[in-house]
N, C-alpha and C positions, 0 to 999 in steps of 0.2 A: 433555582440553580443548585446543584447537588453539590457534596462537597466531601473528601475523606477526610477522619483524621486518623491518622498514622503515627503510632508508638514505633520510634524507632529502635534500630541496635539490635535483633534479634537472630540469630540464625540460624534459616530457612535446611529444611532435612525434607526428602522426599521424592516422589514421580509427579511428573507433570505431562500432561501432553497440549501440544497447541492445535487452537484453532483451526478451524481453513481460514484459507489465504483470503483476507479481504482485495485484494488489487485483482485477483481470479475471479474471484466470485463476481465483482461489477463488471467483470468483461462476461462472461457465460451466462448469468442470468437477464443481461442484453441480448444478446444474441439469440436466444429462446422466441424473440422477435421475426427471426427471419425465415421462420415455419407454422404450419395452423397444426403442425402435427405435435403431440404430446413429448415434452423433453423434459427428465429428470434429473435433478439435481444433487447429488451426495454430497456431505462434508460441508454445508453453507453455515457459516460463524451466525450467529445470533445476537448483532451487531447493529447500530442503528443506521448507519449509513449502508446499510445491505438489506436492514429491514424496511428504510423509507425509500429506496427503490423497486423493489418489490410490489409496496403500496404504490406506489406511482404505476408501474405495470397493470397492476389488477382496475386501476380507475380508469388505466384506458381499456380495458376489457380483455383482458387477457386474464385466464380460468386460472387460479392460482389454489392451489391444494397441498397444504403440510401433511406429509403422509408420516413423518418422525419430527422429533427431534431437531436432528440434521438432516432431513429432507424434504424436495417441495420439485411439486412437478409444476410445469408452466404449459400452458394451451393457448397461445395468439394464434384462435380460430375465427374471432372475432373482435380485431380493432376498430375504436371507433376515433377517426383521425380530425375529427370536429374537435374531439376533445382539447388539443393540443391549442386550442386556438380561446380557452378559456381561463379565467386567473384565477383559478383554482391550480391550472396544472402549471403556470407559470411562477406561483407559489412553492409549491413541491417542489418541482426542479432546480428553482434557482437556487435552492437550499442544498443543495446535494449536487458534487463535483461529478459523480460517477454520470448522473445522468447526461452527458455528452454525448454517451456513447450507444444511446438510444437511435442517432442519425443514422447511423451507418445504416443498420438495419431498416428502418423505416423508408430509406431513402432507395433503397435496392430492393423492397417488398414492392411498396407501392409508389413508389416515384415523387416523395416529398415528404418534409419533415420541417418541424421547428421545434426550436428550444430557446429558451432565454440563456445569456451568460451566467454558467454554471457557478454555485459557488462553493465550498469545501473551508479549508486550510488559510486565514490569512497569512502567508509565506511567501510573499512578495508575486510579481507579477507571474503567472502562468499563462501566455496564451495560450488560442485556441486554433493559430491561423494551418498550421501543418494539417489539421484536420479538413477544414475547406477548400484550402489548394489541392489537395489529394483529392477531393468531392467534384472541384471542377474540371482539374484531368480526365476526371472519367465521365465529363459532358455534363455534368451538374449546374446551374446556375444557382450563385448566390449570391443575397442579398442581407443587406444589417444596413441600418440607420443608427448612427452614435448618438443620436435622442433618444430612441427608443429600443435596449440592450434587446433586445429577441432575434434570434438567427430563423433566416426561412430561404431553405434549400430544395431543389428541384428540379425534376429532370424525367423527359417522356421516357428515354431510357437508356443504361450507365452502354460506355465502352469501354473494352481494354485497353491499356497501356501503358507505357512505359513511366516511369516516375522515378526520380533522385528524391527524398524527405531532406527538406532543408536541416532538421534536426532531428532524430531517430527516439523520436515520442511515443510512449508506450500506447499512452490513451488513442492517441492520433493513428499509431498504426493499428490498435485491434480497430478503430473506426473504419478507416481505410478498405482493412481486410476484410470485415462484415459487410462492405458495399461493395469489394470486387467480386465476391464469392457468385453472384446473384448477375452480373454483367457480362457482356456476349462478348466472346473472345477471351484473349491473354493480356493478363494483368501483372507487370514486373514491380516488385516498389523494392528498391534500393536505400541503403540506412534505414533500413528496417528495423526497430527494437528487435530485442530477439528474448528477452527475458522469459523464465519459464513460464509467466504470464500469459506471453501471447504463447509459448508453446504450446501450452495445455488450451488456448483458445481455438490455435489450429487445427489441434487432436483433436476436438470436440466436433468442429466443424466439418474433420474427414470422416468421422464417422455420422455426421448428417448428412453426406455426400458432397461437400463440397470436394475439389481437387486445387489441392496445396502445394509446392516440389520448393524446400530448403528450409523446411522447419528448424527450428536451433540456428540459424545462417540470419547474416542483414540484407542478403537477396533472395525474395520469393516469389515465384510462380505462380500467378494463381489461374487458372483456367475455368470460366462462370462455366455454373450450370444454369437450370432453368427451373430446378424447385431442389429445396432441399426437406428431408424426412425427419424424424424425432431421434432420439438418442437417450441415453442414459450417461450420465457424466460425474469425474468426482472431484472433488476438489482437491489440491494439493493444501498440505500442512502449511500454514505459514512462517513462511523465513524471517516475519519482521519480529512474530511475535518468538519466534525460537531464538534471535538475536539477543533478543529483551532478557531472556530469560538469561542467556549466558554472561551476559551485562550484571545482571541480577544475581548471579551466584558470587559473583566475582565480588561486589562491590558488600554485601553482606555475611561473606566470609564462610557461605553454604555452601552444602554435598548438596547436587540435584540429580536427577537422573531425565531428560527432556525424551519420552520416549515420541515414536514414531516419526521421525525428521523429516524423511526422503530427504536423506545425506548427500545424494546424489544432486540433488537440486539447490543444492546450498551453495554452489559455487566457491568463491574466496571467502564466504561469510567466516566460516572456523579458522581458516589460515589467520585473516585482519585480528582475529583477537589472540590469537598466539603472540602476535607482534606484541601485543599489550601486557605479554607475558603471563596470559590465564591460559592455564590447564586445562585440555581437554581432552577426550577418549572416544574414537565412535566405538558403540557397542552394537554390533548389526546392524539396524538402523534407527538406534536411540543414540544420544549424545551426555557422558559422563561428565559432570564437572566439580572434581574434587574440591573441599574447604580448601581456601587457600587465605594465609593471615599474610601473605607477600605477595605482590607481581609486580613485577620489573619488565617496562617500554623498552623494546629493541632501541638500537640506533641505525643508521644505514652505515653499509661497508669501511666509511672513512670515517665515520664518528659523529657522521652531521644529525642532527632533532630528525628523528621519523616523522613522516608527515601523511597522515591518514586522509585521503581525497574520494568523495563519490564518483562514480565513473558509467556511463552507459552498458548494459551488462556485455561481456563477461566479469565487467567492473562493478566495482562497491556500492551496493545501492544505498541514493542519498537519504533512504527512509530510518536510515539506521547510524546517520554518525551523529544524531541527537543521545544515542546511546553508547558509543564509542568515546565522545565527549566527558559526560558524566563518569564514565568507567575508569576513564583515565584520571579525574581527580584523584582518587585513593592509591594510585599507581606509587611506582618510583619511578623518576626519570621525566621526561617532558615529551610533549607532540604535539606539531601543526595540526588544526583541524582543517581541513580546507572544504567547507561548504559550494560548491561550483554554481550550480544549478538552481537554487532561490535565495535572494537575496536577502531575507527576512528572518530565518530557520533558526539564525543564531541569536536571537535578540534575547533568547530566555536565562541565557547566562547567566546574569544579572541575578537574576535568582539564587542561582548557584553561588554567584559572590557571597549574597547574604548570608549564605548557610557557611559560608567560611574556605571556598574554592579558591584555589591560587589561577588565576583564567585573565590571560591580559585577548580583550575583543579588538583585535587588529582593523578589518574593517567589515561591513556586512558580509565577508564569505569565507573569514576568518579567524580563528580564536588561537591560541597557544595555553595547553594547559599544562601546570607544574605540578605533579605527582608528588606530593612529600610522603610517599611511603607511609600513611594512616596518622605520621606525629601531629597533623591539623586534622580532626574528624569533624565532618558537617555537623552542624544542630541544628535543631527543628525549627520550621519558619514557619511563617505562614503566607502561601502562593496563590497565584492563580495561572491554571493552562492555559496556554494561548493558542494551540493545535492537538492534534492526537500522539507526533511522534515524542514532541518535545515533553506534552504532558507525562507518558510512560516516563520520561528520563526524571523527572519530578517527580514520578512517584518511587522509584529506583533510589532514587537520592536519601529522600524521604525513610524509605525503608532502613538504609545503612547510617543515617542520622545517629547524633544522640536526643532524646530528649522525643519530643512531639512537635506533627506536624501537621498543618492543615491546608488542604490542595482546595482550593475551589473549582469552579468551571469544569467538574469532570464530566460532563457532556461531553468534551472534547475527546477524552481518554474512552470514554463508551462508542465512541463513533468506529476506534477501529479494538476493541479489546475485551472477549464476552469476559463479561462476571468476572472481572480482574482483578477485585476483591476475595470473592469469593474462592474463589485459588489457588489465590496465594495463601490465602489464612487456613486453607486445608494442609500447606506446607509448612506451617508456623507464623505466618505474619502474621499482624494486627493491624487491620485495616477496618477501620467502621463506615458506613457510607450513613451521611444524613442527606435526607431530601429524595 
């Protein structure tokens, strides 16, 4: 098990640019599934939860070639769907959430698929069901026994039609989307995610030739073809790690400069931390964020506690109020945190208590943190991650600490954040990794 430790109190002066999107990148190098023809991949993070799917692609035979750095073309000219039925690949999978999203395609290629229940994040219950109800709308048959966690779906061949998403699931609708694309007829699915995720999954897919009609919208059109062709595709910048970052400057009292954003794609991510009273500047499409030794919590119009809430997008994404959270400790002023969407997310607190957080944990979807304006600064503990979002926030803490800190479990933190040591400490942190 790897571990940082982290000299805190420094601050951070510099450029930085983020990653790709890890939540993009498991939707599109899925998808690469559902052609024998060669699809390229630009901007893929160097990530282990994007790199152990990948691996899992290539073992079912799909022709996988690093052409850079940050790119990898993929060729499923040749799957072998035997594999899927061996534990080996029941291993892989169930280690990795992303792998879900494998059905879609497989199931609209060749008329069947299986997967064990995915695993990821322990963050309280995620189901999987919006995905297989969506699978048997479009004539799929499926099947699970609660002895034995492996899903096995199937179908001579999908139809279109109409569909309401009991809950508008990202993962569930690029799943969805990747099996209507491939299905005879018209495909409607209503509460639809709409995140730039599946946008850029869309896009990828209209230029494979799929036909899409309300990209960006929670109603979409999808009209099957009957093969789709290769593409060249890029990843967008990631918005969780550009959040992080702004969390980051804020809370260690640095000038950053977070270049290449797509601003445009950030949604209310800039606005939510204004609330929090951090400064910031687009500069084309990089994002300024001046030293700041103050910031001061809005209140809402009548004076009541601002209460920062995750929301389905055009709303706040919940990947990020593990860093909203933390940010708000050195604040002035106080905010509800309101965790909606898993139960679990906030349990890392606790942590934060140790380090000297004012944080009353209302109940698991809840926190209330009290800003005292820097007069209580954290000091260094010693932690362990319990997920990837929460971990960043540990290490963010960590960072604007006094004294020394030791993160264990950063597995978690490497799942969604390339060489996040290594990154920061080109911007002045001191970040050491053992193990």
């Amino acid at each position: 098990m790897g571990t940082f430790i982290v000299k805190g109190g420094k601050h951070l002066s510099g450029e930085i640019t983020p990653q790709g999107a890890k939540n993009e990148a498991l939707q599109v190098i899925c998808a690469t599934l559902l052609t024998p023809q060669k699809v390229t991949i630009k901007n893929i993070p160097e990530i282990s939860d994007v790199s152990n799917l990948i691996e899992l692609l290539r073992r079912m035979g799909v022709k996988v070639t690093r052409e850079s750095d940050s790119v990898t073309s993929f060729e499923a000219s040749d799957i072998n769907l035997e594999y899927l039925q061996t534990g080996e690949f029941r291993s892989l999978s169930s280690a990795l959430r992303g792998s879900i999203m494998i059905v879609g395609p497989l199931l609209a290629r060749f008329g069947r698929a299986y997967i064990p229940k995915p695993g990821g994040d322990k963050i309280g219950r995620r189901r999987v069901d919006t995905h297989f109800i969506g699978f048997s709308k479009l004539g799929a048959k499926f099947e699970f026994e609660t002895s034995d966690p492996f899903f096995h779906v199937e179908a001579s061949s999908l139809k279109g039609t109409y569909m309401h998403l009991d809950e508008a699931s990202v993962t569930g609708t690029a799943n969805i989307i990747m099996a209507a694309v491939l299905a005879s007829g018209r495909t409607t699915i209503y509460n639809a995610a709409c995140e730039p995720y599946i946008q850029q999954l869309c896009k990828m897919l209209v230029s494979m030739g799929a036909k899409i009609e309300g990209i960006g919208s929670n109603l979409l059109n999808i009209d099957g073809v009957t093969s789709l062709s290769g593409c060249i595709h890029t990843i967008l910048p990631d918005m969780i790690e550009i959040g992080s970052f702004i969390g980051l400057a804020a809370m260690t009292e640095s000038e950053i400069t977070i270049k290449d954003t797509s601003w445009d794609n950030l949604g209310i991510i800039p606005d939510s931390f204004r609330r929090l009273g951090i400064k910031l500047e687009r500069r084309g499409d990089d994002i300024y964020i001046p030293r700041q030794a103050h910031y001061e919590i809005e209140t809402f119009i009548d004076g009541s506690i601002m209460t920062i809430a995750d929301a389905i997008w055009p709303g706040l994404t919940p990947d990020l109020l593990s860093v909203f959270l933390v940010t708000a400790t050195q604040a002035k002023g106080a905010v509800l945190i309101h965790q909606k969407m898993f139960e679990s997310r906030l349990f890392f607190v606790d942590k934060l208590i140790d380090m000297g957080a004012q944080i009353i944990l209302c109940d698991p979807h809840r926190a209330t943190v009290i800003g005292l304006d820097r007069m209580i600064r954290l000091k260094g503990t010693t932690m362990s991650s319990p997920d990837i979002r929460a971990g960043v926030a540990l290490l963010i803490a960590a960072l604007s600490a006094d004294g020394k800190s030791t993160i264990h479990n950063i597995e978690q933190i490497d799942r969604g954040y390339q060489d996040i040591d290594k990154r920061l400490n080109s911007i002045g942190a001191d970040i050491q990794r053992i193990g």
